[in-house]
C-alpha positions as CSV (number, residue, x, y, z in Angstrom):
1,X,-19.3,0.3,-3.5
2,X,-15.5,0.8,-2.8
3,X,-13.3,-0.2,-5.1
4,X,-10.4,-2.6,-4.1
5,X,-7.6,-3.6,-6.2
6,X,-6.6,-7.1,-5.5
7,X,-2.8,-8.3,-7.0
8,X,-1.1,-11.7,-5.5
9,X,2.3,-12.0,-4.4
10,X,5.2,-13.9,-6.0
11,X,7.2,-13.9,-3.4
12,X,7.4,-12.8,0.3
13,X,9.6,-9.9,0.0
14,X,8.3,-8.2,-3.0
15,X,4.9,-8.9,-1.1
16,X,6.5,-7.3,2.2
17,X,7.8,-3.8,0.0
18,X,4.4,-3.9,-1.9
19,X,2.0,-3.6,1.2
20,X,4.7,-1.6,3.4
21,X,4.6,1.0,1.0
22,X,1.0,1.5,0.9
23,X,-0.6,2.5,3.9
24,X,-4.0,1.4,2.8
25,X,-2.9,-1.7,1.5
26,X,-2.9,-5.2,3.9
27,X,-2.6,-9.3,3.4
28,X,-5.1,-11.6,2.2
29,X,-4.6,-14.9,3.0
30,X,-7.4,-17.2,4.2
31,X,-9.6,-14.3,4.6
32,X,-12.4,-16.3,6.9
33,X,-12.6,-12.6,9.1
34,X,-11.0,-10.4,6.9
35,X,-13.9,-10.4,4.1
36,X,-16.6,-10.6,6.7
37,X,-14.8,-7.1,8.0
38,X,-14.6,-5.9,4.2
39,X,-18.4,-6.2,3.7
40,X,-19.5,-4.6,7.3
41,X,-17.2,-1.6,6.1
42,X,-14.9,-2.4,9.2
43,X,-11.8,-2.9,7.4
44,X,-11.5,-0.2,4.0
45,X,-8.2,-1.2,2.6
46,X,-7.6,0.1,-1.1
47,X,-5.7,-3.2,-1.7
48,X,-5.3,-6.5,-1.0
49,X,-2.1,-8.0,-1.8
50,X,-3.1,-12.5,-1.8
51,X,-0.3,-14.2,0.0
52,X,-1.6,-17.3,0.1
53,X,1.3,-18.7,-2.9
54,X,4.0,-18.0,-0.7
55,X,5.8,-20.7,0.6
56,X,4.9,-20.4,4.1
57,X,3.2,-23.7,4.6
58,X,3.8,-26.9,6.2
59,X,5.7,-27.9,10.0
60,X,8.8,-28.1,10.4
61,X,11.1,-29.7,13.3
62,X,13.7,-27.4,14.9
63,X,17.2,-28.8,16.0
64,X,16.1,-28.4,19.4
65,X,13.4,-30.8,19.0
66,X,10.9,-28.1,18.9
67,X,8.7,-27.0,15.3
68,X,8.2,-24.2,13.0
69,X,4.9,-23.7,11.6
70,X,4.6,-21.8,8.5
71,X,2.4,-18.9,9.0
72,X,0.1,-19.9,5.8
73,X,0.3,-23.7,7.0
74,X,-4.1,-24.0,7.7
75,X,-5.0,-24.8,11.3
76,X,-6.3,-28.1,9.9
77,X,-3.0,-29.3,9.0
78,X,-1.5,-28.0,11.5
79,X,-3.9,-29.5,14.3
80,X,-3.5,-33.2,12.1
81,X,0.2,-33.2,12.3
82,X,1.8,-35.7,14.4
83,X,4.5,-33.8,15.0
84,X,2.3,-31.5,16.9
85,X,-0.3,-33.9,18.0
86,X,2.7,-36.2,20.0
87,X,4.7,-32.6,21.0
88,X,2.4,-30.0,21.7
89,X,-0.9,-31.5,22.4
90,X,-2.3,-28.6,23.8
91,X,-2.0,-26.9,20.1
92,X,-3.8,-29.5,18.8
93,X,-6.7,-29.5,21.0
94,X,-7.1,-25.7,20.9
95,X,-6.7,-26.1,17.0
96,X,-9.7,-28.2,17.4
97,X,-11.7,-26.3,19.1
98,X,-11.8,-23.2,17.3
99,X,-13.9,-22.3,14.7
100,X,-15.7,-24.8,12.4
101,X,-14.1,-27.8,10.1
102,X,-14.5,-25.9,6.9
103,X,-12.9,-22.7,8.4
104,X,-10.0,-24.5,9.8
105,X,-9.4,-26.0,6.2
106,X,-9.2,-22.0,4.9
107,X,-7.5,-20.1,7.9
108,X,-4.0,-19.8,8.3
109,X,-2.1,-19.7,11.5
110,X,-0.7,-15.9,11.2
111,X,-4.3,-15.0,10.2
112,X,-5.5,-16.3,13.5
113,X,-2.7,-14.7,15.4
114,X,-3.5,-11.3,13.5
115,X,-7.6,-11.8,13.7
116,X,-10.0,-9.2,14.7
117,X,-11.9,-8.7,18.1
118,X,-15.8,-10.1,18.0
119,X,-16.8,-7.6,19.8
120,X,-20.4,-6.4,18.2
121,X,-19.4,-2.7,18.9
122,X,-16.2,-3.1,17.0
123,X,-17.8,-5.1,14.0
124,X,-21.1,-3.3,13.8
125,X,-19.6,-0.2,11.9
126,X,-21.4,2.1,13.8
127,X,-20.9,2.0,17.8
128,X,-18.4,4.4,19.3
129,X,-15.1,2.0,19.5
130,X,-11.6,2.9,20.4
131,X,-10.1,0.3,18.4
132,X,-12.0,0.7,15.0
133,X,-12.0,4.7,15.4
134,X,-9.8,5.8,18.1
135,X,-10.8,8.4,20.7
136,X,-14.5,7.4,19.9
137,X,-15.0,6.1,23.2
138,X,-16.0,1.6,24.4
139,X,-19.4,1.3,23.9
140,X,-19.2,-2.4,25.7
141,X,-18.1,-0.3,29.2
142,X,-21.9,0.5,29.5
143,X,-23.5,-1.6,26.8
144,X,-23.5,-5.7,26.7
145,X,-21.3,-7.3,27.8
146,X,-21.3,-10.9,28.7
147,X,-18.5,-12.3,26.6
148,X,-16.2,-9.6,27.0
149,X,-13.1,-9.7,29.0
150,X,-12.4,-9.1,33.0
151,X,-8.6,-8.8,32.6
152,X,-6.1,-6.6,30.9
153,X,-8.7,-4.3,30.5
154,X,-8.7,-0.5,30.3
155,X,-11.4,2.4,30.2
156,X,-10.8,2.2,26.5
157,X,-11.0,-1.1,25.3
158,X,-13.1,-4.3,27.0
159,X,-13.1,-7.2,24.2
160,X,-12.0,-10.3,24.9
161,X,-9.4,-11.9,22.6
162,X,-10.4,-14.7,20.4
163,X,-8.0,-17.2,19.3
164,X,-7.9,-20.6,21.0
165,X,-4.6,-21.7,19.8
166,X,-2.8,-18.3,21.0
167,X,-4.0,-19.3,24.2
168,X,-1.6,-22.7,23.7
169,X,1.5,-21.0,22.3
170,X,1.3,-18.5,25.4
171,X,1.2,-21.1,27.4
172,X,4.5,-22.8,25.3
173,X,6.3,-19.8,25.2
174,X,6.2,-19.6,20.6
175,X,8.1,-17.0,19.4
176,X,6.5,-15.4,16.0
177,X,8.8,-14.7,13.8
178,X,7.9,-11.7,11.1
179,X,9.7,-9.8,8.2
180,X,9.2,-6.4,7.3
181,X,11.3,-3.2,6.5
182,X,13.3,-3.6,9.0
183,X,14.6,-7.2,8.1
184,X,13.5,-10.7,10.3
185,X,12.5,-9.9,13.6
186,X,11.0,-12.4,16.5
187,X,8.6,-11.8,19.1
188,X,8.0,-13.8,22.6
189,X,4.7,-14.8,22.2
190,X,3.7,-12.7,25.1
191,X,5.0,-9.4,23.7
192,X,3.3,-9.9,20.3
193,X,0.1,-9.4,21.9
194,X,-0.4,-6.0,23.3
195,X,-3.4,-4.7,25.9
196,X,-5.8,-2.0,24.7
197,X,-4.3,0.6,27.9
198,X,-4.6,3.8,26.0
199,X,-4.1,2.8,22.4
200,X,-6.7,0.0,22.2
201,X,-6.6,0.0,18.5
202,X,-2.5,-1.2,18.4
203,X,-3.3,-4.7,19.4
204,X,0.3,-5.9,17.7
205,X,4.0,-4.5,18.2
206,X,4.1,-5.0,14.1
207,X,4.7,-2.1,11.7
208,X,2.2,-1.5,9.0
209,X,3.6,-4.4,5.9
210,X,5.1,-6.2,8.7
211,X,4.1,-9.9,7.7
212,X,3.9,-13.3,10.0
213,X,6.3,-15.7,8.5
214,X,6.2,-18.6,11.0
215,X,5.5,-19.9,14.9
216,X,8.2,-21.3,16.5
217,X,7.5,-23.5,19.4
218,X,10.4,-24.2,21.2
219,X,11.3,-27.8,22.4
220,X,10.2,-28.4,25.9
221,X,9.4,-32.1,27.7
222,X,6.6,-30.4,29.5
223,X,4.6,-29.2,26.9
224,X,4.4,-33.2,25.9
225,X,2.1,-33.6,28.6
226,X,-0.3,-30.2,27.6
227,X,-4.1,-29.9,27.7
228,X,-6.3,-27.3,26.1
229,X,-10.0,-26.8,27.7
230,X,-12.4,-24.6,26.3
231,X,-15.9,-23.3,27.9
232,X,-18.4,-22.2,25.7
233,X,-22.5,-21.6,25.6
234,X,-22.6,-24.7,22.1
235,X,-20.5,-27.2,21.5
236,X,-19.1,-26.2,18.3
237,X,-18.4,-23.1,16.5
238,X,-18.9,-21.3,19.4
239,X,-16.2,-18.6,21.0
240,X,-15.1,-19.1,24.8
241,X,-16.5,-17.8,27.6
242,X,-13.2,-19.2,29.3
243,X,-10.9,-21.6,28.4
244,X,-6.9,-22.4,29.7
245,X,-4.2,-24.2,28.1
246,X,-1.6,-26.3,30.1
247,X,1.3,-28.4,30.8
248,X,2.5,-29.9,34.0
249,X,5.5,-31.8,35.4
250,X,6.0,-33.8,38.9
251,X,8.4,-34.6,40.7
252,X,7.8,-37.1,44.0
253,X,3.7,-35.0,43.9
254,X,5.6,-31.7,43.9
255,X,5.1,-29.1,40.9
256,X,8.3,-29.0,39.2
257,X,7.4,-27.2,36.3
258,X,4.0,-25.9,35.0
259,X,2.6,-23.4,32.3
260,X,-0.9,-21.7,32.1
261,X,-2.4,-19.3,29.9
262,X,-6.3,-18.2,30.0
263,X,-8.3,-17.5,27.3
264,X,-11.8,-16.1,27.0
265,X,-11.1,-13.6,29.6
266,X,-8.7,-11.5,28.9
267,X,-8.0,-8.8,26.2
268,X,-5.0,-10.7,25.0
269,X,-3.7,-14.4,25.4
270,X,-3.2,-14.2,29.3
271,X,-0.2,-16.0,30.5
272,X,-1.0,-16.9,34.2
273,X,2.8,-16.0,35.8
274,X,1.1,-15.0,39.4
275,X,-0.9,-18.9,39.4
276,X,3.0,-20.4,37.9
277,X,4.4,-18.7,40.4
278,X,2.2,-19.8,43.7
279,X,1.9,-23.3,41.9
280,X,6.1,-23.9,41.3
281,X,7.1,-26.2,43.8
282,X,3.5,-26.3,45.8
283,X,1.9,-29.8,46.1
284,X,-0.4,-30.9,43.3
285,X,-3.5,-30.6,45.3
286,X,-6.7,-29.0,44.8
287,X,-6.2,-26.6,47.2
288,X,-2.8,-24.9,45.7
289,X,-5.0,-25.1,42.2
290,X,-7.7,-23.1,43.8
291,X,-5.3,-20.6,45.8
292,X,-2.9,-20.3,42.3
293,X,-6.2,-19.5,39.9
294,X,-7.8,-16.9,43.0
295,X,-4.3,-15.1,42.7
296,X,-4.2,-14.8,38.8
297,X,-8.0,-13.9,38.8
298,X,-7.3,-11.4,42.1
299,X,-7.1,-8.2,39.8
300,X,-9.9,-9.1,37.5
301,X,-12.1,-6.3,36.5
302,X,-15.2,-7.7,35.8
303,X,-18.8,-6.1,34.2
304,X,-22.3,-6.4,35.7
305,X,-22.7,-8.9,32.6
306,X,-19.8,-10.9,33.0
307,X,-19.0,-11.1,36.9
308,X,-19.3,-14.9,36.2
309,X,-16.2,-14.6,33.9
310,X,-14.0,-14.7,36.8
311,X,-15.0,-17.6,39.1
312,X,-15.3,-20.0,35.5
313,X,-12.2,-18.9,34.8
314,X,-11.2,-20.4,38.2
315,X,-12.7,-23.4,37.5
316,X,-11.2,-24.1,34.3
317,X,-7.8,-23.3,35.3
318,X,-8.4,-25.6,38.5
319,X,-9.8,-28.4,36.1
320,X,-7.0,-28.5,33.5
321,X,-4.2,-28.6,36.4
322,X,-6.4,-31.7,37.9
323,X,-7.0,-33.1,34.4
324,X,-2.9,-33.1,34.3
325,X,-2.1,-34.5,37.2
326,X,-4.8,-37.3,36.8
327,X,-4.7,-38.6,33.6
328,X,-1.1,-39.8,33.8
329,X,0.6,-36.7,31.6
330,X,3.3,-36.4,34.7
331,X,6.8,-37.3,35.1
């Protein structure tokens, strides 16, 4: 038994100086990873400092016409609110399709941004892994493999990122907005998530106490007419084997604006910029979808397990960019 000593915070900033100035200290908030972690001897924090009476709940609209979600708001409300349901579709869907109903009712939003790899090497306690015990060496580069990632890897690190609705705010360009010791600070989406290169076990740009205050999604009349599709061996509770979220625009059948992100496949939220880039101005045709997703999958650096990774991903992305322009979410 390790003993833990469990307080809860009054209020965020008093919660920020408590766990910054502990380094074995972190968050509890929803805790549907965190405790599995705890009890595998993954995670072995002296303290847990329960955040979940802050007042970092609920959505917000923006001037702009864009929302801020409260980093405690549950993905449950947060997938039920019309606001986001009528703006950003795509964060619904891929609210949806994560996890289980009776998980989405305890996790938070910053707790899925901030959740752990499912890699079995990294959560077995006891497999060489870079990120839970750095310099140990990947024990998925020569072990199984199948749902592990085929971009943004490195010779230290392999796993596949997890969250579904990351994949939709890379695709909307959210900022996250944190506050820590150095004051409010606010990330591009993008940079918050980092690739394994050679520090796989820095997966976040945030300083130890460093806490996830809200998502900002910024208004855009594109991401009105966002998908999320998800690819997985069940139909529920199941993590993706690829999935891509979203949002295209039209002007007289030519691509006028368009965002995708993959999911499933990479070892962070992967924003497809080489697939924008072919696609931007192209003809919304099955060919430029194939060409853009061949491109963005071009430098994928697939296992002997998961090879397959990279022509689904293909298909996915190819799918949601016909699924847009079919099913009369263009302008």
């Amino acid at each position: 038994m390790r003993p833990i000593t469990y307080s809860r915070a009054d209020d965020t900033a008093g919660a920020v100086t408590t766990v910054s100035a502990d380094p074995t200290s972190d968050y509890l908030a929803g805790g549907t990873t965190q405790i599995d972690l705890l009890r595998r001897n993954v995670l072995t924090p002296r303290r847990l400092v329960d955040i979940t009476g802050l007042p970092l709940t609920g959505v917000e609209e923006a001037p702009d016409g864009g929302l801020r979600i409260g980093a405690l708001a549950r993905m449950s409300e947060v997938a039920a609110s019309s606001l986001v349901r009528e703006r950003f579709p795509a964060v619904a869907e891929a609210l949806e399709a994560g996890a289980s109903p009776q998980l989405r009712h305890m996790a938070t939003m910053g707790g899925n941004l901030m959740q752990r790899v499912r890699c079995p090497y990294f959560r077995d306690a006891v497999s060489p892994c870079n990120k839970r015990d750095p310099g140990t060496g990947c024990s998925a580069v020569e072990g199984f493999s199948r749902g592990h990632a085929v971009l943004g890897t490195s010779a230290h690190c392999i796993a596949a990122h997890p969250s579904d609705v990351a994949v939709a705010l890379a695709a909307l360009d959210a900022r996250v907005h944190t506050l820590g010791r150095r004051g409010e600070q606010a990330y591009g989406i993008d940079d918050f998530f980092l690739t394994p290169a050679h520090t796989p076990h820095r997966e976040h740009p945030l300083e130890h106490g460093e806490l996830i205050t809200a998502i900002e999604l910024p208004s855009a009349p594109v991401a009105r007419r966002s998908v999320y599709l998800k690819v997985r061996d069940r139909a529920s509770y199941e993590f993706a084997l690829a999935s891509a979220a979203g949002a295209l625009s039209l002007v007289d059948g030519t691509i006028a604006d368009v965002r995708l992100a993959l999911g499933g496949v990479a070892t962070k939220p992967w924003r497809a910029h080489r697939a924008e880039g072919v696609l931007l101005g192209a003809p919304a045709t099955r060919d430029a979808f194939a060409e853009a997703a061949r491109v963005e999958l071009a430098d994928a650096h697939p296992t002997r397990d998961n090879a397959f990774k990279v022509d689904l991903a293909q298909r996915v992305a190819v799918r949601v960019l016909e699924t847009l322009t079919a099913n009369g979410r263009t302008s």
